[in-house]
C-alpha positions as CSV (number, residue, x, y, z in Angstrom):
1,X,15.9,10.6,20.6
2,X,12.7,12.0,19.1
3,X,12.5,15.7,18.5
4,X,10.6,17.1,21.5
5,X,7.5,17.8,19.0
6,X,7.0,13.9,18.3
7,X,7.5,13.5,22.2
8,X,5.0,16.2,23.1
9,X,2.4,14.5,20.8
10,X,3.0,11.0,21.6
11,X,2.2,11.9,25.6
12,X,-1.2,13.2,24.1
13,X,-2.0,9.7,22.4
14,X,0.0,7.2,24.5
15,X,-3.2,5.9,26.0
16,X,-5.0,5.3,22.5
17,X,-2.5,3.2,22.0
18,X,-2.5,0.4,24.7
19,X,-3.0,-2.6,23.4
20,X,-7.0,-3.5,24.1
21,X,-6.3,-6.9,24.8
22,X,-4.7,-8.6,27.7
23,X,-2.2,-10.5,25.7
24,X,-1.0,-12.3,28.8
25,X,-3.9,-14.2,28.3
26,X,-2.5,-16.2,25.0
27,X,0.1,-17.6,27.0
28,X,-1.8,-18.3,30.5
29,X,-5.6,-19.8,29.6
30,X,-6.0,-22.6,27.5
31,X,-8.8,-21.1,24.8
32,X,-9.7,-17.9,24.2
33,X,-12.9,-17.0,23.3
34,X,-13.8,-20.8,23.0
35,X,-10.9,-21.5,20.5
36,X,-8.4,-24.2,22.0
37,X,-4.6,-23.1,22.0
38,X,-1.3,-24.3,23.0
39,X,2.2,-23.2,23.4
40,X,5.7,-23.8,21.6
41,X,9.4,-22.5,23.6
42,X,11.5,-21.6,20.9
43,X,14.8,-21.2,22.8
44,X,16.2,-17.9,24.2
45,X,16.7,-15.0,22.4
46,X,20.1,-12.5,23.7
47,X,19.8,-8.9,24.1
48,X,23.7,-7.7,24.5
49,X,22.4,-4.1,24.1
50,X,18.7,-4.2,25.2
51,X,17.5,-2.2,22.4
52,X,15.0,-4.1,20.5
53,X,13.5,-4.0,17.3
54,X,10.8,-6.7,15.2
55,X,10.8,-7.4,11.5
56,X,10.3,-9.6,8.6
57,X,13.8,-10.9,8.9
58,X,13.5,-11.7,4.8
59,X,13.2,-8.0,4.2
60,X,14.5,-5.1,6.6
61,X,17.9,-7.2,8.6
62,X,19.6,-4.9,6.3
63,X,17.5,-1.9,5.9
64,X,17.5,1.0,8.2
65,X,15.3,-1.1,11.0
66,X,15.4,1.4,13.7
67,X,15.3,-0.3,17.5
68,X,12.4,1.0,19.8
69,X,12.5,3.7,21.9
70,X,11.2,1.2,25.3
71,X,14.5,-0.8,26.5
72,X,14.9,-3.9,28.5
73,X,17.9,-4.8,30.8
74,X,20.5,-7.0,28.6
75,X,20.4,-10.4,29.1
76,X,18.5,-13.8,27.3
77,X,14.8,-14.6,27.7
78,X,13.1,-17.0,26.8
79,X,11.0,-16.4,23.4
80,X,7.2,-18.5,23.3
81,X,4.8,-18.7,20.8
82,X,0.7,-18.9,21.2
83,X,0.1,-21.8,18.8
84,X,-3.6,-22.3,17.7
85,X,-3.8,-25.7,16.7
86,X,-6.8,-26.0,14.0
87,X,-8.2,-28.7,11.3
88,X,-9.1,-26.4,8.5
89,X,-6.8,-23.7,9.4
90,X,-3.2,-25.4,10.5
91,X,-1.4,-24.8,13.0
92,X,-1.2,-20.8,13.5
93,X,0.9,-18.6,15.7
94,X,-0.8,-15.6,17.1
95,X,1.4,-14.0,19.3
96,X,4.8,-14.4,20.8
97,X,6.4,-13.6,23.5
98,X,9.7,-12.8,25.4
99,X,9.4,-12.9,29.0
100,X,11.9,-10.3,30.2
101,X,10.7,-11.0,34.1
102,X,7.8,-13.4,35.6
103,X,5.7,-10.7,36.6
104,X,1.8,-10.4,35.6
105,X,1.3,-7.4,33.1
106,X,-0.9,-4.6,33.9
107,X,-1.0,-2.8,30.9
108,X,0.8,-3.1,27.1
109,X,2.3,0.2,25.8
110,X,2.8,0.0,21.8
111,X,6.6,-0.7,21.1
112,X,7.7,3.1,19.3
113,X,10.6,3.8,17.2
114,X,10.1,7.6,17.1
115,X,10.4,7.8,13.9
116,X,6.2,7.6,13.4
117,X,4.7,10.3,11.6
118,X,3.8,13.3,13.7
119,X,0.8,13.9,11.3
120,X,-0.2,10.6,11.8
121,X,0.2,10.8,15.4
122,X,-2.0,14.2,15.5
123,X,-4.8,11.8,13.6
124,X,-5.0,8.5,15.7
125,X,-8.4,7.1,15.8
126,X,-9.4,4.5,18.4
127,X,-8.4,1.5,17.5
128,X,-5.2,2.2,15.5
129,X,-1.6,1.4,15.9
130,X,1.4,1.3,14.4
131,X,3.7,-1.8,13.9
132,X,5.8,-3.3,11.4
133,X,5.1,-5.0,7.9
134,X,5.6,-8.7,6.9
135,X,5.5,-9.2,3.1
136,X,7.7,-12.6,3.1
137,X,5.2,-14.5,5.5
138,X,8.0,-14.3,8.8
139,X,8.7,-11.7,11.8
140,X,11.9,-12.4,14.0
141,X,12.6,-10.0,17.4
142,X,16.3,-9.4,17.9
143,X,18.8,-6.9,19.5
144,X,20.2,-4.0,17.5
145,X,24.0,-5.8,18.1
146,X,22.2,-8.8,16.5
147,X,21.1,-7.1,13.0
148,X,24.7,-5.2,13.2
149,X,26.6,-9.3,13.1
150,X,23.8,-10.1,10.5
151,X,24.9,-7.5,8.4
152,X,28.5,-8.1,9.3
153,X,27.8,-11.9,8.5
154,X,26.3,-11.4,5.4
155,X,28.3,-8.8,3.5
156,X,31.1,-11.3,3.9
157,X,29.2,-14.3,2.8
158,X,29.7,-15.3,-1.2
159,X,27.5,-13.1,-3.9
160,X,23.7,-14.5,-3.0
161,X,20.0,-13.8,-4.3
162,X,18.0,-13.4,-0.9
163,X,18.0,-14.6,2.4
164,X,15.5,-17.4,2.5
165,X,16.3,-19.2,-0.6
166,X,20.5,-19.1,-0.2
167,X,20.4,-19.2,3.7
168,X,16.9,-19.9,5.9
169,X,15.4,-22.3,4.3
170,X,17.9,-25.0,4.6
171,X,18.0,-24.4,8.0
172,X,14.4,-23.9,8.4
173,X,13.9,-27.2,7.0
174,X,16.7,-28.5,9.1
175,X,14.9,-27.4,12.2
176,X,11.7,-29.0,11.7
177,X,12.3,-32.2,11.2
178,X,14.6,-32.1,14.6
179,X,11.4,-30.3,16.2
180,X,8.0,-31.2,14.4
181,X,5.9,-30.2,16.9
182,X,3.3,-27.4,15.2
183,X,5.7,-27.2,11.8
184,X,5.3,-27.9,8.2
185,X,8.1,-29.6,6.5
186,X,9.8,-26.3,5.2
187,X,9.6,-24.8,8.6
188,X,7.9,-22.0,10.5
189,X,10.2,-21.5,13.2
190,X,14.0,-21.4,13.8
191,X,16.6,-19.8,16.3
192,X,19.5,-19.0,14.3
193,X,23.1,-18.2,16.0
194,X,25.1,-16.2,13.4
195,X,27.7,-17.7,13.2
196,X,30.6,-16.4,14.6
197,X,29.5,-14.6,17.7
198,X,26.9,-15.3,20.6
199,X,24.0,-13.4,18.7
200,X,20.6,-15.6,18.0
201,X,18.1,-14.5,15.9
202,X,14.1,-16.5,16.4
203,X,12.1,-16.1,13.5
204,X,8.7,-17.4,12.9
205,X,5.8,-17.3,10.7
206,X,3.2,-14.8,11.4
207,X,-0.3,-15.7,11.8
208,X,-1.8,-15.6,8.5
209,X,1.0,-14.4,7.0
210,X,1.7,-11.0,5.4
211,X,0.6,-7.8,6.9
212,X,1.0,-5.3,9.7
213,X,1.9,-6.1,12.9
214,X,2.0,-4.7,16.2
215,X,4.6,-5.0,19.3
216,X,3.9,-4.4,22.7
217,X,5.9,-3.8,26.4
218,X,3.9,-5.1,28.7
219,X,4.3,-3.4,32.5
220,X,4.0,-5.1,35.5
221,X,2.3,-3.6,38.8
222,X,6.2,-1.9,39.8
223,X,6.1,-0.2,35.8
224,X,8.8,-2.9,35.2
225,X,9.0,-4.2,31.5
226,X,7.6,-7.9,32.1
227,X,6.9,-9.1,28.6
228,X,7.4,-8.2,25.1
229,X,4.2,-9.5,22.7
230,X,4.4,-9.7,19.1
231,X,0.5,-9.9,18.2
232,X,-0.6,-12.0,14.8
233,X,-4.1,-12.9,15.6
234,X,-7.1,-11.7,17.5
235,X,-7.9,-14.9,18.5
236,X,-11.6,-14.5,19.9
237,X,-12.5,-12.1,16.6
238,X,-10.8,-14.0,13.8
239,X,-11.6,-17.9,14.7
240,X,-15.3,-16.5,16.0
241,X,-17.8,-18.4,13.5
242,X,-16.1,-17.9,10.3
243,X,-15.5,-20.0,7.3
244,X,-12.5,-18.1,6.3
245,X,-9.4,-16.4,7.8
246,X,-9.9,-13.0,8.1
């Protein structure tokens, strides 16, 4: 747990960081903000432990990932993506989800490792958040048992130069010529089982790409954790009127 400083300030800021959209939205109205969308089930994703963490899954498996503070009840859910089907563009996910129970949110409450800068904290401005980086173009959402088997899995696997060239994009491929519905040929989705044990991984592309992402709980009218929301794409302010991504 957090030293009781970093919990002190976080109560202080908690509400600055709600999300300020109803992300429930990209997975219940066909459009938003006039821009038509659709939606892609990936599978189920298993949470032996609960304890939850989001990454680029090329870059941080194996790095000191920490799981967020918020927990859910173990079990498997089923993982969605908000697809936003587009000529110039492609086809673009901009959120996905894990619906822990079929409840209507209320509110989203930014996922927190406690490990976020207290001075950082102490300087939120409206409109900021924390979240994680993408730098090889892919998030994934697993259990903290699931990047322990990864590791397991890999450091027994023969000498190998990275992840997507010597293991996902073979399968990547694999997958999307079983399910080409809103791919590319090399892939942009995948549910992985490592092998060996009952531990899946879903990774996907990440709305444009590379960048900074946020994670949120969403809370149901009982404050019961309904949803978890990976959040690419502000839909309504990035598709409004524009010739280019933003």
């Amino acid at each position: 747990m957090p030293e009781q400083a970093w919990l002190d300030q976080y109560e202080k800021v908690k509400k600055k960081l709600e999300a300020p959209l109803d992300l429930n939205a990209y997975f219940t109205q066909m459009e938003i903000g006039g821009v038509p969308i659709d939606w892609l089930e990936i599978g189920r994703v298993h949470f032996p432990t609960g304890r939850v963490l989001a990454c680029d899954p090329l870059l941080e498996l194996l790095d000191d990932c920490p799981p967020y503070l918020q927990q859910v009840p173990p079990g498997r859910y089923l993982v969605t993506l908000c697809v936003v089907p587009h000529a110039l563009y492609g086809d673009r996910y901009a959120c996905a989800k894990v619906t822990i129970r079929n409840r209507k949110p209320v509110r989203y409450e930014l996922a927190m490792t406690g490990r976020e800068s207290l001075k950082a904290l102490s300087q939120l401005k409206e409109g900021d958040y924390f979240g994680f980086g993408v730098d090889g173009g892919m998030a994934c959402i697993a259990d903290q048992a699931t990047q322990e088997a990864f590791r397991a899995y890999w450091r027994n696997r023969p000498e190998t130069e990275n992840f997507y060239d010597d293991l996902f994009c073979e399968e990547l491929e694999k997958n999307a010529k079983a399910h080409p519905k809103y791919q590319r040929d090399h892939g942009d989705w995948l549910n992985w089982t490592i092998p060996g044990t009952d531990c899946n991984l879903p990774i996907f592309t990440s709305g444009w790409g590379d960048g900074y992402y946020p994670c949120y709980f969403g809370y149901d009218a009982e404050d019961q954790i309904c949803g978890i929301y990976l959040h690419f794409i502000d839909i309504a302010a990035e598709y409004a009127e524009t010739e280019e991504p933003v």
